[in-house]
C-alpha positions, 0 to 999 in steps of 0.5 A, a space after each residue: 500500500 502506498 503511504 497517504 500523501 502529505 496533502 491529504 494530511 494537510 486536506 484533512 487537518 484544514 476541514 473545519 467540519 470533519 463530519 466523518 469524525 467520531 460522534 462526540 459522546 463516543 469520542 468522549 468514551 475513547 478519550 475517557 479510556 486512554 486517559 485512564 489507561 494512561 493514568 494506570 500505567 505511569 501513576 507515580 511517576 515524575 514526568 515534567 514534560 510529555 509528548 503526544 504524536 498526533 493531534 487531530 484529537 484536539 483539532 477536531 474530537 471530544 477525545 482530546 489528551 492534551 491538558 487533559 491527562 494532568 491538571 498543570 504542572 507537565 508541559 506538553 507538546 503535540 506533534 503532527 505532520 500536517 500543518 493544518 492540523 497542528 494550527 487547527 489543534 492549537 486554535 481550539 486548545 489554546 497556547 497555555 494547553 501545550 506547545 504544538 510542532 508540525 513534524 514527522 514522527 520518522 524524524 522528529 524535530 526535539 533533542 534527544 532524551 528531552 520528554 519523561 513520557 510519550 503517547 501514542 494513540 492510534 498514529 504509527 498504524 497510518 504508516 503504509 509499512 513496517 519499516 516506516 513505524 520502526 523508523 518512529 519507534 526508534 524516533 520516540 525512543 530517541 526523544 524519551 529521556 532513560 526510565 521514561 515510558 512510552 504508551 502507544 495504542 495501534 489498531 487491533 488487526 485481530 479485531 473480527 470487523 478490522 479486515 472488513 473496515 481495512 476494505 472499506 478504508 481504501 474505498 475512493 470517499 473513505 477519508 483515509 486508508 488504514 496502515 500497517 498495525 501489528 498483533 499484540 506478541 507483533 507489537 511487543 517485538 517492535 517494541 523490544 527491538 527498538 529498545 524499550 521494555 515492554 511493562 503491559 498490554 491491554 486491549 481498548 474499547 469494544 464496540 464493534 467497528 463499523 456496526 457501532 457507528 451505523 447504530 450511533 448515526 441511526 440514533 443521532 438522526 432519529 434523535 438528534 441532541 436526544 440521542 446523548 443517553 441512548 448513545 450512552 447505554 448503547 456504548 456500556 453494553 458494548 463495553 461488555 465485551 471488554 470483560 470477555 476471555 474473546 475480547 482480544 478479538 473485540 477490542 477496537 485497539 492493542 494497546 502498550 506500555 513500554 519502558 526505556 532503559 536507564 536512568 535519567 541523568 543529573 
């Protein structure tokens, strides 16, 4: 597959409306879920400084991180590709949010060891190969400081509905095709080749692709701003699933927490 070209990046950050994005209570949901992801795996530690990788979730979504993941004290910096998206991010966030970068992830424009956390939330699987995201891993590792973690969250290529919605994602009006992703014991060995140590997993949010976002569009348009409640229990019985011993095969995505050896220094 060929990688998707920096104007349609650029396109898709400039669209003030981006009407194919999340419902916002289901953005919600997913942003409600990687922060308490997040929050799980690195309560304690001390992290100044933190560095999300894209940020098409604060230009558009109710799922944004950025301010959001702590109350003051660390600084953050967004990064992204596509211009577009990092001045629309920056825009609806605010200066006093964090610090906004257009820059690639295979080549990311910070010092080394210069974030005690990264974030990752379903960005490296728009790569169109494998050796694209090894490039960024080995990038992300490059810029987090010794004994700093990384959280990153790819699409769940075991995920029942994930081949049809990879077809559906190349069709001409899909807004973009989805990338290279990797299964859990995949991601663990990326991650381990490029240097990190791989602490835990987990798999997140089980409504069913595509089906969820039929029923949602179904109730929003029967019910308008109504539809906010019956979204919600619709999202609390998919998220049954997530309890299940099938739920590798239900989670939406495969998620990580990885360590980068040593200590800081100083």
């Amino acid at each position: 597959m060929k990688p998707i070209a920096p104007q349609r990046w650029k396109d898709l950050g400039e669209d003030p409306d981006a009407t194919w994005y999340l419902d916002p209570v289901v953005a919600a949901q997913k942003g409600a879920l990687t922060r308490a992801l997040v929050q799980r795996w690195v309560a304690g530690d001390d992290v100044a400084r933190y560095l999300k990788t894209d940020v098409f979730e604060e230009a558009h979504g109710e799922d944004a991180l950025l301010g959001r993941l702590y109350d003051g004290r660390p600084e953050a910096i967004g990064v992204d590709v596509a211009w577009g998206t990092v001045r629309a991010a920056a825009e609806r966030c605010g200066a006093r949010t964090a610090w906004f970068l257009a820059t690639d992830l295979r080549d990311i424009a910070l010092p080394p060891d210069c974030v005690d956390l990264v974030v990752s939330t379903s960005t490296l699987d728009h790569f169109a190969d494998r050796d694209d995201v090894r490039r960024a891993l080995a990038e992300l590792a490059r810029v987090l400081r010794p004994g700093g973690r990384m959280v990153v969250t790819l699409d769940n290529p075991q995920n029942i509905l994930y081949p049809a919605l990879r077809w559906v994602s190349r069709r001409p009006r899909a807004p973009f095709p989805l990338g290279f992703t990797f299964r859990r014991e995949e991601l663990n060995d990326e991650l381990a080749r490029a240097g990190f140590e791989v602490e835990a997993n987990d798999w997140l949010i089980h409504n069913p692709r595509m089906l969820s976002t039929v029923l949602v569009l179904a109730l929003r348009g029967v019910l308008g701003a109504r539809a906010d409640a019956p979204i919600r229990g619709l999202l609390a019985l998919f998220a049954v699933l997530g309890r299940l011993p099938t739920r590798r095969y239900s989670a939406c995505f495969v998620a990580a927490c990885a360590r980068k050896p040593g200590r800081p220094s100083g």
